[in-house]
N, C-alpha and C positions, 0 to 999 in steps of 0.2 A: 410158581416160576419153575419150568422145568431145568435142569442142568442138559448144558451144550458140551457134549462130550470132543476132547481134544484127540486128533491122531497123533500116532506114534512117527517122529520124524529121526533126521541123523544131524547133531550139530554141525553146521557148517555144510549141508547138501541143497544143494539148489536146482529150479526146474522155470521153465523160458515159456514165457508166450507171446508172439507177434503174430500182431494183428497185420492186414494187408489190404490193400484197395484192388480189387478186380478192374483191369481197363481195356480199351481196343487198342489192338497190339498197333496198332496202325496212328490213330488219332491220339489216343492217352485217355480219349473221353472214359468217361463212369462205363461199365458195362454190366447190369442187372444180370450179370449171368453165374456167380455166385455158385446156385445148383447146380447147371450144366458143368461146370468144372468141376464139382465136387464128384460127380455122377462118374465123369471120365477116373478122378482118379480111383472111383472106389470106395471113397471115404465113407466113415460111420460116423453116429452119435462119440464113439469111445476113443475118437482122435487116430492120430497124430493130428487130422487135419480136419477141420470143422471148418463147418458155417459159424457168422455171426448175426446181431442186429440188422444187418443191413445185407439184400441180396446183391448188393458190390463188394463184399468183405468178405474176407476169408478168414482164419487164425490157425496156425502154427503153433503145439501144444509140444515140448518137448518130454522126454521120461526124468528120472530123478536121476541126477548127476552128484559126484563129489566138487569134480573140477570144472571150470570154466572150460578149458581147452575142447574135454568133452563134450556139455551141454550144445556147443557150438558147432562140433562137426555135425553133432544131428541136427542142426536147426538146417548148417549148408547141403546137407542131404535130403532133406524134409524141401527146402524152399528149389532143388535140385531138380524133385517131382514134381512140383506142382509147373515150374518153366515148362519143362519137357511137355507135360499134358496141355497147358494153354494155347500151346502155338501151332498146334493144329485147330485148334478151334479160333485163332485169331485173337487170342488173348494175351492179356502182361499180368505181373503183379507193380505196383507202386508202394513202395515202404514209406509213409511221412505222416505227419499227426496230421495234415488235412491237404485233401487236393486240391489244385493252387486255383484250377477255375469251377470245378461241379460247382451243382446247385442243388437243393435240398430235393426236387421235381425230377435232377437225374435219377433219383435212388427209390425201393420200396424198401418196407418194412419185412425180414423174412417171416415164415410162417410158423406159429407158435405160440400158449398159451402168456409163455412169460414175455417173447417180448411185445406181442398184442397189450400187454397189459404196462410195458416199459412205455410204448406209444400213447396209449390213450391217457395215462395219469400227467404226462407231462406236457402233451399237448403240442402247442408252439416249438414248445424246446425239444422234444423226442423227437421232431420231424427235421430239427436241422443236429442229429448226431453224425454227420458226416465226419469223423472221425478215428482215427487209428491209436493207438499205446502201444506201448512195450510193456510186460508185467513178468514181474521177479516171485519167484518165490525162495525163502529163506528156511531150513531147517532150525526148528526151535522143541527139544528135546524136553524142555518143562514148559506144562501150560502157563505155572505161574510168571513166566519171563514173557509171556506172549504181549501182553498188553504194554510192558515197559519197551521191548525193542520197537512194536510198532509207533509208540511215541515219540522213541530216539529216530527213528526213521523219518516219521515226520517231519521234526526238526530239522534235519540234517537235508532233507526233500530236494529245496533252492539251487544245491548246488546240482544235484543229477537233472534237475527240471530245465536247469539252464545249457547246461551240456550237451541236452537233448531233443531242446527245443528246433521243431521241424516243422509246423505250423504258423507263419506270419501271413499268406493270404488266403482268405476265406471270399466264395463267389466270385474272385477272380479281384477280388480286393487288397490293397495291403492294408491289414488290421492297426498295426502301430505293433502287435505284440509279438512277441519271440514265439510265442505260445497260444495261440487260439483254442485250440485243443482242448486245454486248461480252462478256459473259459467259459465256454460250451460245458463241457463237465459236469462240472460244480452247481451247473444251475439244477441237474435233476436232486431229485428225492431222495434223500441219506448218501447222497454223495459230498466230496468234499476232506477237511482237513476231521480225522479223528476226534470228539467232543471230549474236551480237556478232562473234564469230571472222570470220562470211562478211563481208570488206569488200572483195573485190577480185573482178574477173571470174573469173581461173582458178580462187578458192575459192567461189564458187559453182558454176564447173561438177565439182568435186569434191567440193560438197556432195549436187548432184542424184545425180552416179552413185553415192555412198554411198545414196542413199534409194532408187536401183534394186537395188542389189547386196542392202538391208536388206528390199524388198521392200514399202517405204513409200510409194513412187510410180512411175509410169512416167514421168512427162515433166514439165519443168517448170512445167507450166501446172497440176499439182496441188499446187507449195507456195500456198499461201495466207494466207499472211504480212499482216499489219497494211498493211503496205506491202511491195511485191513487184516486180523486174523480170519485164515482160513481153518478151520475148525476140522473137516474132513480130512486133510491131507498132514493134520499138526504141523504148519508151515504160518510165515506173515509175510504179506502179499506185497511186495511193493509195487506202486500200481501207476506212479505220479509221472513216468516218461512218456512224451510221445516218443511216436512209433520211430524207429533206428532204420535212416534209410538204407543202411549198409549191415553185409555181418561184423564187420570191426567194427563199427559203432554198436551193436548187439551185444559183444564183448565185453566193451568198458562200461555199457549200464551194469551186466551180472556181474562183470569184475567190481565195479564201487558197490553193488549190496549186496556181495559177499564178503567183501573185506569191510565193508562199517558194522556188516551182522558180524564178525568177528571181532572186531576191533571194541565192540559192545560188550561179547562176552567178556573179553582179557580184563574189560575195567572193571565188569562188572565183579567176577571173583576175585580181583582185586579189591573190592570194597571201595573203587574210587572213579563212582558214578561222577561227570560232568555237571554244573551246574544246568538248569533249567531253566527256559529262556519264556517269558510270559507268555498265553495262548496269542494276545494281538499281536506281539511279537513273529512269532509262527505266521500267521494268517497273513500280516503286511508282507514278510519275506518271499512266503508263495508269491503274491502278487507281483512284488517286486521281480522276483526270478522271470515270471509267464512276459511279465511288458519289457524287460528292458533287456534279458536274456544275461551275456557273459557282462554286458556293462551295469547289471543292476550294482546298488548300493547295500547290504543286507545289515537288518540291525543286531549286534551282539547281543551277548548275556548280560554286558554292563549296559544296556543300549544307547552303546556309540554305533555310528554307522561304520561298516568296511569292506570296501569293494569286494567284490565275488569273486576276483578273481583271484586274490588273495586268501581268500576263504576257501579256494580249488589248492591254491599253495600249501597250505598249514595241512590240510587232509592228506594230499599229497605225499607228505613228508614223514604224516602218520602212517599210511595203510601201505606205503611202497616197500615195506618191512613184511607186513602181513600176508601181500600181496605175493613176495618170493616163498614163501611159509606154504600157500595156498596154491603157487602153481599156477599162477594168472598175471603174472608181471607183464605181460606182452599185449593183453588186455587191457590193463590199468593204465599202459604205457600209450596207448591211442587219445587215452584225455591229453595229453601234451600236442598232438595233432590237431588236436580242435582247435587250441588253442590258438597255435600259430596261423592255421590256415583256414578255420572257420566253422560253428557249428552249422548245419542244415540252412538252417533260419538265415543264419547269414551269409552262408553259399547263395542261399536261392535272392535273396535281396541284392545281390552282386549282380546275380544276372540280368534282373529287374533294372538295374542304375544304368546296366549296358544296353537297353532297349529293349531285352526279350520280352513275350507277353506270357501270361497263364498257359499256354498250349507250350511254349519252346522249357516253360520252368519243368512243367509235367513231362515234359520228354525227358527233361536230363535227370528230374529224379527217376524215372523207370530206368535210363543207362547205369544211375549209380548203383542200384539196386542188384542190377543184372551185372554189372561187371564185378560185385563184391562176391561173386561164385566164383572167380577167376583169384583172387586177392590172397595170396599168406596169412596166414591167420595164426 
């Protein structure tokens, strides 16, 4: 079993990725053009701005930040370029875990050996990734913390998953779920909730070489877990949000995992780790968070059930401390706007109730999108 060597990270520094949907500026529809924009801006392998799995996707890689306020201007200046470049080619970006009407036939697979091989091992299921995330990375300064925060991450997942959820119609359907996104996911290959067993460094690097020996991966950077160490960057990935139609909602995903990765260590050196909520436990809560969104039920560590949105209260009241500490209160402060006035998911099902179809929902998320360059932040 060889050893996975961990980078060197800064507690409490964080780095952003948004993913994006390529469309016609005009209709909303898919637009396989992916390359051709990426061509216009210049872009490299080495980022800020890539390609993804799919030649309608784009991703938005930010550099390592202390602050939220920070990570965020670049992302507004990253997503800045890429407007400006697409609209002379006739293009948009759309920020949401899935577009409200493509179909799995608008999209190809891009070109390359990994995800050639993303496609064909999954079959069925790789050809409808139509999908977008938001991913966190967290500075973790010991390897041996890596495996417990991504844990604590997991757990705690329901509540940003629900927050965040921006994905309720897939094909031009309403799925029932807050979350489609989440669904589709989970069904590839080593993706999904962290295996309860792996909690410590050495058993995850006996996890990986199991998945080389089984022929399930070459290298760690293809588990893709809910939440995941990243191994090169000495970072834990949080990985579980769809994609943030807006930069304030980009905010408050990095505002909540940097202040629950904070809120981890305080306890942790404090000696006064949280109790531990059973793996079913975890696994039912995910679900629960993707179907029923801010209205899920989540079941405790005694397992009682208690509303989720009570579960955004209690955290709330934890990390709103942390969060002035950290310099991201203004961030943290948009989950209260969700609240009141609605996550994605249930913006866009409002619109749905009022007779829009899939074309008028895809327009209004591409305005939100594009009017969140205009938005205080």
């Amino acid at each position: 079993m060889a050893p996975i060597p961990f980078g060197s990270s800064t507690r409490g520094s964080l780095g952003l990725e948004w993913e994006l949907f390529v469309v016609d500026a005009a209709t909303g529809a898919l637009a396989p053009r992916a390359p051709e924009l990426l061509d216009a801006l210049g872009a490299t392998e080495d980022g800020p701005i890539v390609g993804e799995y799919l030649t309608t996707m784009i991703e938005l890689v930010s550099g390592v930040h202390a602050t939220v306020p920070d990570a965020l201007a670049e992302m507004r200046a990253l997503l800045g370029r890429v407007t400006d470049a697409a609209a002379p080619l006739g293009l948009a970006v759309l920020a949401a875990g899935t577009h409200p009407g493509a179909r799995p036939d608008d999209a190809t697979v891009s070109p390359g050996e990994q995800y050639a091989t993303v496609a064909e091992r999954n079959a069925w299921w790789g050809r409808r990734m139509l999908i977008c995330g938001t991913h966190v990375h967290v500075g973790v300064p010991d390897v041996r913390l890596a495996l417990p925060l991504t844990h604590f991450l997991a757990e705690t997942a329901p509540v940003l998953l629900a927050l965040t959820a921006s994905s309720p119609f897939f094909t031009g359907e309403d799925t029932g779920f807050a979350s489609q996104r989440t669904m589709l996911f989970q069904q590839l290959a080593t993706n999904g909730l962290p295996p309860d067993q792996v909690r410590d460094w050495p058993a995850f690097e006996a996890y990986v070489a199991d998945l080389q020996r089984a022929g399930m991966a070459t290298k760690a950077t293809e588990i893709r877990w809910d939440v995941r160490p990243a191994p090169k960057f000495g970072t834990v990935e949080h990985r579980v949000a769809d994609c943030s139609p807006t930069l304030a909602e980009l905010g408050a995903v990095a505002a909540w995992s940097q202040c629950l990765t904070e809120w981890f260590w305080r306890h942790h050196d404090a000696d006064d780790a949280p109790p531990r909520r059973p793996a079913w436990f975890v696994r039912e809560n995910k679900w629960r968070a993707a179907r029923h969104g801010l209205d899920a039920q989540l079941i405790d560590a005694a397992g009682t059930p208690v509303p989720l949105r009570d579960e955004i209260d209690r955290w709330l009241a934890e990390l709103t401390p942390i969060a002035s500490d950290l310099g991201c209160s203004d961030a943290l402060a948009v989950t209260t706007r969700l609240l009141t006035h609605g996550t994605s998911a249930e913006r866009q099902r409002a619109l749905a109730t009022d007779g829009a179809d899939p074309a008028t929902i895809t327009k209004a998320l591409m305005a939100e999108t594009s009017a969140s360059l205009e938005e205080d932040l």
